[in-house]
C-alpha positions in Angstrom: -3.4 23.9 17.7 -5.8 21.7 16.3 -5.6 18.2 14.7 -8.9 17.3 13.9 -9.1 18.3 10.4 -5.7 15.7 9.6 -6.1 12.8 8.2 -6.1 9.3 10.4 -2.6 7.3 9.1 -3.5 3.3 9.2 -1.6 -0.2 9.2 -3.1 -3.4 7.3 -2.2 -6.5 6.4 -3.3 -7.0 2.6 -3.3 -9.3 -0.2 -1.3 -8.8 -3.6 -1.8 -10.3 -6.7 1.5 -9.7 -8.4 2.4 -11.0 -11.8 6.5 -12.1 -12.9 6.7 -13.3 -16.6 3.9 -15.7 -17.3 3.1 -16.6 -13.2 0.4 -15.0 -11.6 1.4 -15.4 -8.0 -0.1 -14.0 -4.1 1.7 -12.6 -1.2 0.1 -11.0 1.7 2.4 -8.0 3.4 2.0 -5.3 6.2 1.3 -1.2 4.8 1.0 2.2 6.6 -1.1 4.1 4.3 -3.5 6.8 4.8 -5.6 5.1 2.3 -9.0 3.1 3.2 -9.4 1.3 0.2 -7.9 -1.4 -2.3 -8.9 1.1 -4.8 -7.1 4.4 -3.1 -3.5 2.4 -2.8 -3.6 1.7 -6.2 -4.6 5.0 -7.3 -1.8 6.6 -5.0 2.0 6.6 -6.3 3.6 6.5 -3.6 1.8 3.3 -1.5 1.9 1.5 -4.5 5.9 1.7 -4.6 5.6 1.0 -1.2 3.8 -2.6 -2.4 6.2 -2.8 -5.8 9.5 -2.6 -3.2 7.3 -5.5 -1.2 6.7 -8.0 -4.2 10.0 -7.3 -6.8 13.6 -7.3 -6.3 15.4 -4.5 -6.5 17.0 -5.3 -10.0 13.9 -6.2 -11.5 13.7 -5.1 -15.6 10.3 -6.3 -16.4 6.7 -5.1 -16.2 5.3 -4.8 -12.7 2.1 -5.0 -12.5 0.5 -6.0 -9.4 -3.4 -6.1 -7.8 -4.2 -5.5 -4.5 -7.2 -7.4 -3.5 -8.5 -7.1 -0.1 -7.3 -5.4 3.2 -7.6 -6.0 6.5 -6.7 -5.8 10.0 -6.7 -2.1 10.4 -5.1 -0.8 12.9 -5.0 3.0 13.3 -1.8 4.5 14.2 -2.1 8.4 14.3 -2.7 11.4 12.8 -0.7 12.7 9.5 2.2 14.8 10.2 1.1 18.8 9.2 4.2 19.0 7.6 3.4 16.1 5.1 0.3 17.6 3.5 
């Protein structure tokens, strides 16, 4: 069987820009994404829930609407599961 043609899966440690009511405020927090981009998380669905469950409460009503700025300290952890394609 061959794994070379899955995707690498990566952890980083990045920075959110996350706005609640009028405040504009930063967090950094820890992803496993396969993505290698700011760009690619927030173009994916189901990482940026992954960074929305990070930044709001669960019970949150309002807008979310969050940024993710810059990413680093990649570490890569594997290969994708084939069953997750």
């Amino acid at each position: 069987m061959e794994y070379d043609d899955l995707p690498h899966v990566y952890h980083y440690t990045i920075d959110v820009e996350y706005k609640k009511g009028k405040q504009k405020n930063k967090k950094t927090i820890n992803i496993v994404t396969r993505s290698r981009t700011p760009s690619q998380i927030m173009s994916n669905p189901i990482d940026l829930e992954r960074v929305y469950r990070e930044v709001y409460a669960k019970n949150f009503k309002g807008n979310k609407q969050v940024i993710v700025r810059k990413m680093y300290n990649e570490i890569k952890l594997g290969k994708v599961n084939r069953n997750a394609l």
